[in-house]
N, C-alpha and C positions, 0 to 999 in steps of 0.2 A: 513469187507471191508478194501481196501486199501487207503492208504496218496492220493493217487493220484485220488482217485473218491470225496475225499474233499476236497482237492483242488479244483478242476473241480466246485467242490458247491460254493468255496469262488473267484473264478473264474466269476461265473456268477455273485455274486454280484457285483465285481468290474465294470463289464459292465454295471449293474444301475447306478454305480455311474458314468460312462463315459459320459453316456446319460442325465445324469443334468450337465454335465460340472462340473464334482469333479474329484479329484484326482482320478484315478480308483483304490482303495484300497479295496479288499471285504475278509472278514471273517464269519467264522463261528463257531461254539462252538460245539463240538460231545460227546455223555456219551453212552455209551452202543452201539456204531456203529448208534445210532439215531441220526442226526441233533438238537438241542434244540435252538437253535438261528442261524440268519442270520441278515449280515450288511452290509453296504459299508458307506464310506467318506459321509458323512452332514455338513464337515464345512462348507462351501459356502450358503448353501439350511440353514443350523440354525444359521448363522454367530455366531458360536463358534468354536475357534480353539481347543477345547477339543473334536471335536466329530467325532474322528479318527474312522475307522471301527470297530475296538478293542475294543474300549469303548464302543460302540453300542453292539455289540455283548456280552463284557462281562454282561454289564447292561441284556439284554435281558435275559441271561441263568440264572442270576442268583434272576431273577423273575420267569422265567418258574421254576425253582428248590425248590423256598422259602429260597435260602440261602445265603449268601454272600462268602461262599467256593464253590470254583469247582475244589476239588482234587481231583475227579472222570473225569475227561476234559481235553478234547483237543482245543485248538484254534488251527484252522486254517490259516493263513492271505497270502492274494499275495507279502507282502512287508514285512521285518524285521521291527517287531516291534520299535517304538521308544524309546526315555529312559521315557516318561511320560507311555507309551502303557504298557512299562516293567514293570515298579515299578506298575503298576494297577494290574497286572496277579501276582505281588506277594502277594500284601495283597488276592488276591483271592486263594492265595495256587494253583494254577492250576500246574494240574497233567504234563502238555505238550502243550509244544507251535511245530507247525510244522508252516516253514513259504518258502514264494516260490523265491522270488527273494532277495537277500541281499541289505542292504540301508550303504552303507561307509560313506557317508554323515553324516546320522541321524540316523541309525542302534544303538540299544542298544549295539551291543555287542563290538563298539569304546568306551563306559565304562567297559566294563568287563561281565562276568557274574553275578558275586555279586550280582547284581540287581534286577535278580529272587529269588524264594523261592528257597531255598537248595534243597528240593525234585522233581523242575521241570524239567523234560528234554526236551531238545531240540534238534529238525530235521530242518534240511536248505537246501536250493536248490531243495526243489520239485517240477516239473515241474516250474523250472527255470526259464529259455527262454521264455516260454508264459507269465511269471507273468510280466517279463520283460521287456520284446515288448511290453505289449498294456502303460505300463508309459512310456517307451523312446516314441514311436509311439504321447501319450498323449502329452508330453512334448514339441517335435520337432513340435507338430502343433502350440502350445502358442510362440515358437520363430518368 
């Protein structure tokens, strides 16, 4: 399968999280072209500001797995990971981060890449504009 049918999966979570009134951030974890976890934003809903979709989703995979490596994985996410999101996907070794709309803001990659494990790569801008619109879309309604 292609970036763009998980997205489409880390997509739909973010719409969960639209619909409790979270930041709509969703992710997902893929091994084998199988989905093994799904997430969206719970700060709000667990009033912790650690429980970005990322985090959710890495926790998830790497119980469905039994293991605290996922250098067989890809995370998927609608927003560039953060610098906490980042440093998480390193200690997990993850094989690949693919994410859809870039964060200038809060984006990892306004510290560098350093911040991942050496062996991850990373894809930006997949379906872009959708992951885009629904947070500006989100946002301009809280103004």
């Amino acid at each position: 399968m292609e970036d763009a049918y998980f997205m489409r999966q880390a997509l739909n979570e973010a719409r969960k999280a639209l619909e409790q009134d979270e930041i709509p951030v969703g992710a997902v974890v893929v091994t084998g072209n199988r989905i093994i976890a799904r997430a969206h934003n719970l700060t709000e809903t667990l009033h912790d500001v650690t429980a970005h979709a990322e985090m959710q989703a890495l926790t998830a995979a790497a119980n469905t797995l039994d293991s605290k490596y996922l250098e067989e994985c890809t995370l998927y996410v609608t927003l560039e990971p953060c610098v906490m999101c980042a440093g998480a996907t390193y200690w997990t070794q993850i094989g690949r981060i693919v994410f859809g709309a870039s964060d200038p803001k809060r984006g990892f990659q306004q510290t560098g890449s350093h911040i991942l494990h050496p062996k991850t790569t990373v894809t930006g801008g997949v379906l872009e504009d959708e992951c885009g619109e629904m947070l500006t879309d989100f946002f301009r309604g809280k103004r």
